[in-house]
LOZAKOL-246988 format. One line per field, with one value per residue: residue number from 1; residue in one letter; x, y, z of N, C-alpha, C, O in turn. Coordinates in Angstrom, 1 decimal, always signed. Each point is the difference from the previous one (the first is absolute). Layout:
// residues N
i: (NUM,...)
aa: (A,...)
n.u: (X,...)
n.v: (Y,...)
n.w: (Z,...)
ca.u: (X,...)
ca.v: (Y,...)
ca.w: (Z,...)
c.u: (X,...)
c.v: (Y,...)
c.w: (Z,...)
o.u: (X,...)
o.v: (Y,...)
o.w: (Z,...)
This chain:
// residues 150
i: (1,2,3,4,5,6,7,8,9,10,11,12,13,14,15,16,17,18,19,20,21,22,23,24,25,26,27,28,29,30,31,32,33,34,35,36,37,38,39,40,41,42,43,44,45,46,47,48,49,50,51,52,53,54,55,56,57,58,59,60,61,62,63,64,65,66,67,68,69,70,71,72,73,74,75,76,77,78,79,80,81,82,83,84,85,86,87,88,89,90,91,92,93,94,95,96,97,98,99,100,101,102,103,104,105,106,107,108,109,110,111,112,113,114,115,116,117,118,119,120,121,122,123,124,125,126,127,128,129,130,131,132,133,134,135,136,137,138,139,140,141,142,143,144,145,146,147,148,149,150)
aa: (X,X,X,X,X,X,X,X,X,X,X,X,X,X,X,X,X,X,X,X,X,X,X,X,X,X,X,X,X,X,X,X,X,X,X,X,X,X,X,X,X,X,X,X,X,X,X,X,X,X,X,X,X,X,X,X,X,X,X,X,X,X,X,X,X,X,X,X,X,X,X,X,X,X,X,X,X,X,X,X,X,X,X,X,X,X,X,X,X,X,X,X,X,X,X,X,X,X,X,X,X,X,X,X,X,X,X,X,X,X,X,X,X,X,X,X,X,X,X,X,X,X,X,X,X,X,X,X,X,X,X,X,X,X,X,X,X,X,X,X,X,X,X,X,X,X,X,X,X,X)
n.u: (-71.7,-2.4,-1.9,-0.9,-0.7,-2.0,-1.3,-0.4,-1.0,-2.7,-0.3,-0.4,-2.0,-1.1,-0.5,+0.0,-2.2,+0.4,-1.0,-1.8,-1.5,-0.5,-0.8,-2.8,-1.0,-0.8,+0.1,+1.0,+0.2,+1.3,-0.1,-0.3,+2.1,-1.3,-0.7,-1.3,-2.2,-1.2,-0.4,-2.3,-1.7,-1.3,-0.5,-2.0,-2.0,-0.8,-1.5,-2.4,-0.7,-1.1,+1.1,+1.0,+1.4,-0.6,+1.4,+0.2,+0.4,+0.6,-0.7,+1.7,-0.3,+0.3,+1.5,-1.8,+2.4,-1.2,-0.3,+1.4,-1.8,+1.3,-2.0,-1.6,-1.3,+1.0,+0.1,-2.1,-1.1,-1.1,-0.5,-0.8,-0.1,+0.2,+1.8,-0.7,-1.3,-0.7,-0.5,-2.2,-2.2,-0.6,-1.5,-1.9,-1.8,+1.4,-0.3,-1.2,-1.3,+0.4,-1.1,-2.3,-0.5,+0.4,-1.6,-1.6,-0.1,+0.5,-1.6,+0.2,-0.7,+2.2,-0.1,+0.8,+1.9,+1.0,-1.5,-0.7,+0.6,+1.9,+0.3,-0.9,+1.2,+1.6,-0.9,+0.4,+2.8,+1.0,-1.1,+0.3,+1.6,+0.4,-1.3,+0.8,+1.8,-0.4,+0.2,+1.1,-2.2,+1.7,+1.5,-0.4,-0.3,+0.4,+0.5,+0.3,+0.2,+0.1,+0.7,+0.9,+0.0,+0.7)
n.v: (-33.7,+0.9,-1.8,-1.1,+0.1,+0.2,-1.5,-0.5,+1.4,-0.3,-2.3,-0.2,-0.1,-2.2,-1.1,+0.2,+0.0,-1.9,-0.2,+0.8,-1.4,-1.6,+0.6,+0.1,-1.8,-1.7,-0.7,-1.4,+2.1,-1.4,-0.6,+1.8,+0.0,+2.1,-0.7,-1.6,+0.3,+2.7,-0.3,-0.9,+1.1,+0.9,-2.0,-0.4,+0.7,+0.4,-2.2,+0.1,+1.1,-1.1,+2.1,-2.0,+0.8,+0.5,-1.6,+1.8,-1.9,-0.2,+2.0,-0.8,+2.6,-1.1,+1.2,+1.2,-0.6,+2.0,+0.1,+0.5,+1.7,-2.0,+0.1,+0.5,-1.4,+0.8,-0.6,+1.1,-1.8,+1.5,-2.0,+2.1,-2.3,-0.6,-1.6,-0.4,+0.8,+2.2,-1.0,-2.0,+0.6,+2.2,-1.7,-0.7,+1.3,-1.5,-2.0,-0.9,-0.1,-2.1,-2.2,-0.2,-0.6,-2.0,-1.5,-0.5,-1.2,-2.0,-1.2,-1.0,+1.6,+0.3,+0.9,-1.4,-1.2,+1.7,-0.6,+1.7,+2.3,+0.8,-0.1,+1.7,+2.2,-0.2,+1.3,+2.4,+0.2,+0.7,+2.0,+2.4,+0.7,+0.6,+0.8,+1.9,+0.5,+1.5,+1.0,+1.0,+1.5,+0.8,+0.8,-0.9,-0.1,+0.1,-1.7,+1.8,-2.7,-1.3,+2.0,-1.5,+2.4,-2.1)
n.w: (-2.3,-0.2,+0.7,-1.5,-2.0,+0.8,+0.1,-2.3,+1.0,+1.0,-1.3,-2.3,+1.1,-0.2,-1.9,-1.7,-0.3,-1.4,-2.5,-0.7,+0.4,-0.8,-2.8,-0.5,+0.5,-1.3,-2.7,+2.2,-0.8,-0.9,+2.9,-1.5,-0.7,+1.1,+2.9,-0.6,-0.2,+1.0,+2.4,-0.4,+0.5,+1.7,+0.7,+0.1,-0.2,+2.0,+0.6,-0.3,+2.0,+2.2,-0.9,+0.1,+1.1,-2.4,+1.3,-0.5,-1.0,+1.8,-0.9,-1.2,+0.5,-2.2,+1.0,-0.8,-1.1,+0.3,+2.1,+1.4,+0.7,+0.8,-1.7,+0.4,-1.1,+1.5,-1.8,+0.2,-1.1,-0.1,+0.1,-0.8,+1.0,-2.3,+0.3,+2.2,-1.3,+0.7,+2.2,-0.1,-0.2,+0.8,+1.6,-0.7,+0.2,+1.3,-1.4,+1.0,+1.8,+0.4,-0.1,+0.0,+2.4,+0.3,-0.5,+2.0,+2.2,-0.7,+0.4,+2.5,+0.0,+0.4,-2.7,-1.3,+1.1,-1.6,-2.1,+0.6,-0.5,+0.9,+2.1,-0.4,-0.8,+1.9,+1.6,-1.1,+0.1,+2.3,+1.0,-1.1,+1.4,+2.2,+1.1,-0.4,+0.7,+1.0,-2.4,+1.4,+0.0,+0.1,-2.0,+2.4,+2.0,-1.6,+1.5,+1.3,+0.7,-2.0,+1.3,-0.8,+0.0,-1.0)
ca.u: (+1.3,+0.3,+0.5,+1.6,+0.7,-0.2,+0.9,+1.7,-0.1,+0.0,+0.9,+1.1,-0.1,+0.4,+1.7,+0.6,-0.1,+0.2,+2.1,+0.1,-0.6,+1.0,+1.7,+1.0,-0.9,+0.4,+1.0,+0.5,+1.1,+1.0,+0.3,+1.0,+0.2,+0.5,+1.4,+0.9,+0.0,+0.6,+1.6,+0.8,+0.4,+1.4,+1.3,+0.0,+0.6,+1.5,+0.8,+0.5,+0.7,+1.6,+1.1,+1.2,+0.8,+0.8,+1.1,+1.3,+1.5,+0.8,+1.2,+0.4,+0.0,+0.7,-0.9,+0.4,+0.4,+1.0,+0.9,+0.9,+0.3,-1.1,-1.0,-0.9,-1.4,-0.7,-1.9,-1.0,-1.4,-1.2,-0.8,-1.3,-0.8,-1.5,-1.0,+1.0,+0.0,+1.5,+1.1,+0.9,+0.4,+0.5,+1.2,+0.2,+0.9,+1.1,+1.3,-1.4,-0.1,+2.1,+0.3,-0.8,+0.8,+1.3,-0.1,-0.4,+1.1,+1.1,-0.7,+0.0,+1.0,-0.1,-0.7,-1.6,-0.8,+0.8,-0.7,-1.7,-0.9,+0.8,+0.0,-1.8,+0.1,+0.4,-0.5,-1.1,+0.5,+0.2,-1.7,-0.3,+0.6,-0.1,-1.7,+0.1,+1.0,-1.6,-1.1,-0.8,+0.7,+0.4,+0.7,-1.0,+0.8,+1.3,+0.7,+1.5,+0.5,+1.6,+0.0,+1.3,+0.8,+1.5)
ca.v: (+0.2,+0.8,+0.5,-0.9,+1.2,+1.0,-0.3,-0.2,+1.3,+0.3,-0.4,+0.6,+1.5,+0.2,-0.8,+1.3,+1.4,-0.9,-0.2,+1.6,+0.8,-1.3,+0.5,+1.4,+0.2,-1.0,+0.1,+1.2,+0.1,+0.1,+1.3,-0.3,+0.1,+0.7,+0.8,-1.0,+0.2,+0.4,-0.3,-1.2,+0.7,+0.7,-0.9,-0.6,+1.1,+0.0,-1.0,+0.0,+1.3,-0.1,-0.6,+0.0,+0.6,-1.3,+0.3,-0.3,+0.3,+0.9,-0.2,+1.1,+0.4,+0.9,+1.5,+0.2,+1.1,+0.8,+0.1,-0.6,-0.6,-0.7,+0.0,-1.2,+0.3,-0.8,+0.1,-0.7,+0.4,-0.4,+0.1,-0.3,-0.6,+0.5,-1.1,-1.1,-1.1,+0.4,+0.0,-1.0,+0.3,+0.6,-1.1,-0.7,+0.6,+1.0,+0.2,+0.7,+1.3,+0.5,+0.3,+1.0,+0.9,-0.1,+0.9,+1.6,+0.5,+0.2,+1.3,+1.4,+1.0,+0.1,+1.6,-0.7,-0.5,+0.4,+1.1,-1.0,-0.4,-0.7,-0.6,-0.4,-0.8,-0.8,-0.7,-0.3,-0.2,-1.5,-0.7,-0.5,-0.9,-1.3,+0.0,-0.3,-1.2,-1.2,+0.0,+0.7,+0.5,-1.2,+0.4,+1.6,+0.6,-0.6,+0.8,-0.1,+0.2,+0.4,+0.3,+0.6,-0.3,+0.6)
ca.w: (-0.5,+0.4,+1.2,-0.2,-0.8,+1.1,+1.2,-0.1,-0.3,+1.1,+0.4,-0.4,+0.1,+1.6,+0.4,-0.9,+1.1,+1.1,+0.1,-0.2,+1.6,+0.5,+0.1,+1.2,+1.2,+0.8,+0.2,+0.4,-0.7,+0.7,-0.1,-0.1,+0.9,-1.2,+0.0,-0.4,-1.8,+0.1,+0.4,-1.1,-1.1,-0.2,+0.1,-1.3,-0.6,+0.7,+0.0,-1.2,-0.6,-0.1,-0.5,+0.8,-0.9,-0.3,+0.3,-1.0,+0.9,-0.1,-1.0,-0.4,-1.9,-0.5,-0.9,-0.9,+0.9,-1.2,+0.2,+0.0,+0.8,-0.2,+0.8,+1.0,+1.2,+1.4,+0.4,+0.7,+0.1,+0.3,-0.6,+0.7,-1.2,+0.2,+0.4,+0.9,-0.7,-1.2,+0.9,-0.3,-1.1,+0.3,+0.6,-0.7,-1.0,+0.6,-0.4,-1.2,+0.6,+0.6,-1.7,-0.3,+0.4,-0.5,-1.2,-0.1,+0.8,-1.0,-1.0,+0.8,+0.5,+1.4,+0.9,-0.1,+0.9,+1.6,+1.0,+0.2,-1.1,-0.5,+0.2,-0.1,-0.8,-0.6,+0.2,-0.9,-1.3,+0.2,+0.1,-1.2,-0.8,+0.6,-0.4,-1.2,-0.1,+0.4,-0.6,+0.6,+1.4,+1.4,+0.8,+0.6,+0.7,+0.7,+0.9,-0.2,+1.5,-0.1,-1.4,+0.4,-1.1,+0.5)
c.u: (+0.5,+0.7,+1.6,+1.0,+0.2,+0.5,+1.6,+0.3,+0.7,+1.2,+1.6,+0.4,+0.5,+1.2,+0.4,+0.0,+0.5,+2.0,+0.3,+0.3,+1.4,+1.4,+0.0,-0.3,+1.0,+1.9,+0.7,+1.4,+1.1,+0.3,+1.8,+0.8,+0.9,+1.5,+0.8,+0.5,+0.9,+1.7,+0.6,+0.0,+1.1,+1.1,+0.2,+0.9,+1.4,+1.2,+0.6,+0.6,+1.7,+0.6,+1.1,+1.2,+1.1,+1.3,+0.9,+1.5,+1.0,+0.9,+0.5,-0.1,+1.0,-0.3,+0.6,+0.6,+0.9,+1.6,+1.0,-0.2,-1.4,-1.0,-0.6,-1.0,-0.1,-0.9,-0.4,-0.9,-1.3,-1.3,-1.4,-1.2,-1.6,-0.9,+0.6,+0.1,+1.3,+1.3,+1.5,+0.6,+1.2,+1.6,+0.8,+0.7,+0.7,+0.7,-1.1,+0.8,+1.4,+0.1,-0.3,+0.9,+1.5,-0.1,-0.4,+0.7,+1.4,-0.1,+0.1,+1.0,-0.2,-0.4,-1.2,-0.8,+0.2,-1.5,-1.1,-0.6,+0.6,-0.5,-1.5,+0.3,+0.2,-0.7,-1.9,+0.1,+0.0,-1.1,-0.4,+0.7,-0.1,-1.6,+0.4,+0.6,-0.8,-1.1,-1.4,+0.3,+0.3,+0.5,-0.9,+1.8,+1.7,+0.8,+1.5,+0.6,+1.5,+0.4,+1.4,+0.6,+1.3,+0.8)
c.v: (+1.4,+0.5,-0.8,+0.7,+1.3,-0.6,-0.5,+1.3,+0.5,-0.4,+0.6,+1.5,+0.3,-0.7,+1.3,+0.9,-0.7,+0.4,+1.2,+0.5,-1.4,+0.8,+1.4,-0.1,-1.0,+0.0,+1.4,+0.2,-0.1,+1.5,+0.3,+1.3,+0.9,+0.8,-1.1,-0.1,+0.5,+0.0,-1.0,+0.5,+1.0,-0.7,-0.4,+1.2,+0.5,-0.7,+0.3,+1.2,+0.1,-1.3,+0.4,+0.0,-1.3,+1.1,-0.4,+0.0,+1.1,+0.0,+1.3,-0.3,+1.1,+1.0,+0.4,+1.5,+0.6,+0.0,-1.4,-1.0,-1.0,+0.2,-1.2,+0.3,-1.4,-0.5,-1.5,+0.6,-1.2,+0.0,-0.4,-0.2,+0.6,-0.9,-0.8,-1.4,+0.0,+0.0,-0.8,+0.7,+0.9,-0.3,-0.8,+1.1,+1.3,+0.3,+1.6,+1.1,+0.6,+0.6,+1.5,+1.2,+0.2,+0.8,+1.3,+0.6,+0.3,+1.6,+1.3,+0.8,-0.5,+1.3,-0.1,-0.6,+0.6,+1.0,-1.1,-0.3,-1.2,-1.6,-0.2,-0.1,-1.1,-1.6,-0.3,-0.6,-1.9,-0.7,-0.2,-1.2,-1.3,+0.1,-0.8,-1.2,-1.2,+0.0,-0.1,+0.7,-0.5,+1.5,+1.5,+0.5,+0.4,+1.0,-0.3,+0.4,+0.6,+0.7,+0.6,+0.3,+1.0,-0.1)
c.w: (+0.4,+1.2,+0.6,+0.1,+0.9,+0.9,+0.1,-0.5,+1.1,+1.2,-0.2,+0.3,+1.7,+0.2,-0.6,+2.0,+1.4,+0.4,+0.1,+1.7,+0.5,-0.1,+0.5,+1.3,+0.6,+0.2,+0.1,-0.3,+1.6,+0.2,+0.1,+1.0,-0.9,+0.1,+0.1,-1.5,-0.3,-0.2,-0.8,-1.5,+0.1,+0.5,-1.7,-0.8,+0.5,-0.7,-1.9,-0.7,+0.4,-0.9,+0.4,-1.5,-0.2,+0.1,-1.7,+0.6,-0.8,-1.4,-0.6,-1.2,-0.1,-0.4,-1.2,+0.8,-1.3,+0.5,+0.0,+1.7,+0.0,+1.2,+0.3,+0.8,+0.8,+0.4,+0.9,+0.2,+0.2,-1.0,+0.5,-1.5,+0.3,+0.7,+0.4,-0.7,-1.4,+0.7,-0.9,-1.5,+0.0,+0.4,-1.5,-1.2,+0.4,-0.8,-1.6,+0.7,-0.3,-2.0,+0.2,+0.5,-0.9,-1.4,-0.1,+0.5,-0.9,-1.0,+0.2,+0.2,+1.8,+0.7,-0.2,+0.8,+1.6,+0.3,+0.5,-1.1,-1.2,+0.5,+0.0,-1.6,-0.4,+0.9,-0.9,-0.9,+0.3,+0.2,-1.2,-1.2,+0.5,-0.3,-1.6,-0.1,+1.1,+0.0,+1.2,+1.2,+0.8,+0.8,+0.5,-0.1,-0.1,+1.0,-0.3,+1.1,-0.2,-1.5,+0.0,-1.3,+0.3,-1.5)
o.u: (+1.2,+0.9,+0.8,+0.7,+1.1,+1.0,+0.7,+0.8,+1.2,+0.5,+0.7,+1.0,+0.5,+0.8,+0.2,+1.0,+0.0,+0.8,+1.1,+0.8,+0.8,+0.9,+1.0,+0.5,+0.8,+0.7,-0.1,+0.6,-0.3,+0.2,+0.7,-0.8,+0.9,+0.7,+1.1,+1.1,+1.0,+0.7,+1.2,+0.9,+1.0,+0.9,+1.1,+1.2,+0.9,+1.0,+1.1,+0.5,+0.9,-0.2,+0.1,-0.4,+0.6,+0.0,+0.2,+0.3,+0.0,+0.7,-0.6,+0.0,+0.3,-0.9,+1.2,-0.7,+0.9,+0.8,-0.4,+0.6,-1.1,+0.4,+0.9,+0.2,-0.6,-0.5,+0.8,-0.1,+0.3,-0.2,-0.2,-0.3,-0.6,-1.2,+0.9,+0.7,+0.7,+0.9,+1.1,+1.1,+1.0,+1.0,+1.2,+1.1,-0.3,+0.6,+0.5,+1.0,+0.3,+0.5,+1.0,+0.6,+0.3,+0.6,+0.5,+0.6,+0.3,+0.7,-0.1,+1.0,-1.1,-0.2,-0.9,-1.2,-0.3,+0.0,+0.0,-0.5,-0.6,-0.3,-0.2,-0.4,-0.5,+0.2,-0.7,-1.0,-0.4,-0.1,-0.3,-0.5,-0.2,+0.2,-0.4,-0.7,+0.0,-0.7,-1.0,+1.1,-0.8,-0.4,-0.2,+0.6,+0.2,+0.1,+0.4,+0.2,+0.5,-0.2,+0.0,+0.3,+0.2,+1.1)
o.v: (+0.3,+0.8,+0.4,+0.3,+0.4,+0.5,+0.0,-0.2,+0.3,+0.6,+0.3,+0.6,+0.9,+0.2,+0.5,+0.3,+0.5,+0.2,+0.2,+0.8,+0.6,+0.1,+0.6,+1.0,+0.4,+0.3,+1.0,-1.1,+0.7,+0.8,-0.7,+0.5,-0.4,+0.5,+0.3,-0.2,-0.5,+0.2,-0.1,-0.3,+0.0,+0.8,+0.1,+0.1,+0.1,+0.5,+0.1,+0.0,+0.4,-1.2,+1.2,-0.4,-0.6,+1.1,-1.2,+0.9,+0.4,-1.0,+1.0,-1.0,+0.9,+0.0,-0.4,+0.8,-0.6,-0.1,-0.8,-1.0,+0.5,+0.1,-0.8,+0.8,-0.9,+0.1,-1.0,+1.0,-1.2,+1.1,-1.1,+0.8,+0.5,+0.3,-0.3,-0.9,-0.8,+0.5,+0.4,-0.1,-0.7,+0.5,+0.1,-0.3,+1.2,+1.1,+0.8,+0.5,+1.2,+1.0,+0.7,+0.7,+1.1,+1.0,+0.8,+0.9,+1.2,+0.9,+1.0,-0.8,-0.3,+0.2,+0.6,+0.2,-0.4,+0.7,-1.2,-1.1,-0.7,-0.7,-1.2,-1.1,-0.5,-1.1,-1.0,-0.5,-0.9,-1.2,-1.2,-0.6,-0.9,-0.6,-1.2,-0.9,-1.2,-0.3,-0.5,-0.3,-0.8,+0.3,+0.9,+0.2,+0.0,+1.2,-1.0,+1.2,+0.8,-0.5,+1.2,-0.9,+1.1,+0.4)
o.w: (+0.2,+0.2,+0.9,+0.9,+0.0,+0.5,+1.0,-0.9,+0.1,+0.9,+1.0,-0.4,+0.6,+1.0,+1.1,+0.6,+1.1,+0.9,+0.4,+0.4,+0.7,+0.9,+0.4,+0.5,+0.8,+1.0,-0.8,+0.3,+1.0,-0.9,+0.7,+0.8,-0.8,-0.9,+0.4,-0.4,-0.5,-1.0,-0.2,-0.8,-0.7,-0.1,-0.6,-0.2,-0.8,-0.5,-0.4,-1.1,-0.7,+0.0,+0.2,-1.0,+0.9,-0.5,-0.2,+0.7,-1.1,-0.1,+0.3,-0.7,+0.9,-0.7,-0.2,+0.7,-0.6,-0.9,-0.8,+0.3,-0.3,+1.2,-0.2,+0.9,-0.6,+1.1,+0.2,+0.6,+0.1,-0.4,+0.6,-0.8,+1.0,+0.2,-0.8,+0.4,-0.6,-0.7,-0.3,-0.4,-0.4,-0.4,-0.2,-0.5,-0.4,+0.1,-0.8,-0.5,-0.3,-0.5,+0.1,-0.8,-0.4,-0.3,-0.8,-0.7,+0.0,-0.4,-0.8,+0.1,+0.5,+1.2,+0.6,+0.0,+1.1,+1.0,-0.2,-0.3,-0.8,-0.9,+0.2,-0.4,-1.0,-0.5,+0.1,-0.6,-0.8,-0.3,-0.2,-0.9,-0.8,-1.1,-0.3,-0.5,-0.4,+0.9,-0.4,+0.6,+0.5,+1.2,-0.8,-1.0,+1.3,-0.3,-0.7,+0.3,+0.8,-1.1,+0.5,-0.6,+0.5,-0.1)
């Protein structure tokens, strides 16, 4: 019995040192091809960092003006989302953005938006409130191709 017992022992010890020397010795890992890897990761990454800027069409807001003569800002801008997958969204809620601007924008004085800093304000004021009014980040960026106030 004993020796039974020692030799299904023995047996199990070498299918054990059998499969050990088969998975490092014999099978051999596909060689792979690293400055191909390479160039596909960094296409990958490229591809996903550019986001391309959703276009808003063109509209006017009224300004709030102390005098007698009426103001108005011109605008058109661009919005660049945190992820290409938020395009449609963006597309789909235009009329969110025009709200947003119309209400902060009305608010301003026109000596207000006539310096730079004036206009990074008020482009921090329209990222945050459109963020907020679609209950998550969508808006990185926004550019402004036309900003005319007369």
């Amino acid at each position: 019995m004993q020796k039974i017992l020692i030799i299904v022992n023995l047996v199990v010890v070498l299918l054990g040192a059998g499969l050990v020397y088969y998975s490092h010795f014999m099978i051999k890992p596909e060689v792979t091809d690293q400055a191909a890897e390479e160039a596909k990761l960094k296409s990958e990454a490229m591809d996903k960092s550019r986001i391309e800027p959703v276009g808003i069409k063109k509209f006017v807001v009224n300004l709030h003006s102390s005098g007698t003569r009426l103001r108005y800002l011109d605008l058109e801008m661009s919005v660049v989302t945190f992820h290409n997958d938020q395009k449609e969204l963006v597309k789909s809620h235009e009329h969110v953005f025009k709200d947003v601007v119309i209400q902060i924008a009305s608010q301003l004085d026109p000596s207000d938006l006539d310096s730079v800093t004036g206009k990074i304000l008020l482009e921090n004021k329209i990222k945050k409130a459109v963020n907020e009014k679609l209950g998550m980040p969508v808006v990185k960026q926004i550019y402004f191709s036309g900003f005319v106030i007369q």
